[in-house]
C-alpha positions as CSV (number, residue, x, y, z in Angstrom):
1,X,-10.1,19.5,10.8
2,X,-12.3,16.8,11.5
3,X,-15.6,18.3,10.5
4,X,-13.5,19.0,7.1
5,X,-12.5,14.7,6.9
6,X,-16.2,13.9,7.4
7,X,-17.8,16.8,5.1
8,X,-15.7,15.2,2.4
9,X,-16.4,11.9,3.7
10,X,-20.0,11.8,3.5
11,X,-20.1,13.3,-0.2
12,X,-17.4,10.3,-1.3
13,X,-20.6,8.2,0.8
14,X,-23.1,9.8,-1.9
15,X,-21.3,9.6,-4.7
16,X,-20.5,6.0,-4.5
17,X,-24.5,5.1,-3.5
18,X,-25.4,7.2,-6.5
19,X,-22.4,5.1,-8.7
20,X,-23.9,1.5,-7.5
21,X,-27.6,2.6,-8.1
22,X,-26.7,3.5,-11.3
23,X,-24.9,-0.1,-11.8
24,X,-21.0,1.7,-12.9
25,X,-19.8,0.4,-9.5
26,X,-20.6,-3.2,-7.7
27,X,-21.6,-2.9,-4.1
28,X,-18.8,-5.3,-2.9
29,X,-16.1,-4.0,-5.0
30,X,-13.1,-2.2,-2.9
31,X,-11.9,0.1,-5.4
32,X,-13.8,2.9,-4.4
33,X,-12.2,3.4,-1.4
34,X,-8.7,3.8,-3.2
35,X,-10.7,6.6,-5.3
36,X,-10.5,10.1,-4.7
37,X,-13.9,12.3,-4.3
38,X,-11.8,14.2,-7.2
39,X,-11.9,10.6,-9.3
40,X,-15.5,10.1,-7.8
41,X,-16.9,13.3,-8.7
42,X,-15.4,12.8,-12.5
43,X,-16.8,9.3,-13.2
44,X,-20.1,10.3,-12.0
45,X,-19.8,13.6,-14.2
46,X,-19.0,11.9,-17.0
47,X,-22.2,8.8,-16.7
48,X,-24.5,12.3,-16.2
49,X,-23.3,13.6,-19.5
50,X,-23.7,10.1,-21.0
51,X,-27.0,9.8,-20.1
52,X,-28.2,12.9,-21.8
């Protein structure tokens, strides 16, 4: 199971990079790591479709 924890692991990594470049997160700010990849995945979803 652990190549399972760190597949998931390294997308929440990307996600959150890809949510402080795009300034919704702050790079000090601990409450990604209390997000899920599911809660990740939808805020970044939902800056994409702003942006268009």
């Amino acid at each position: 199971m652990p190549v399972l924890r760190d597949a998931v692991e390294q997308q929440r990594a990307f996600i959150i990079k890809k949510l402080i470049k795009a300034g919704i997160f702050k790079q000090a700010e601990l409450d990604t790591r209390t997000l899920t990849l599911t809660d990740l995945l939808s805020i970044y979803e939902k800056h994409l479709s702003r942006k268009e």
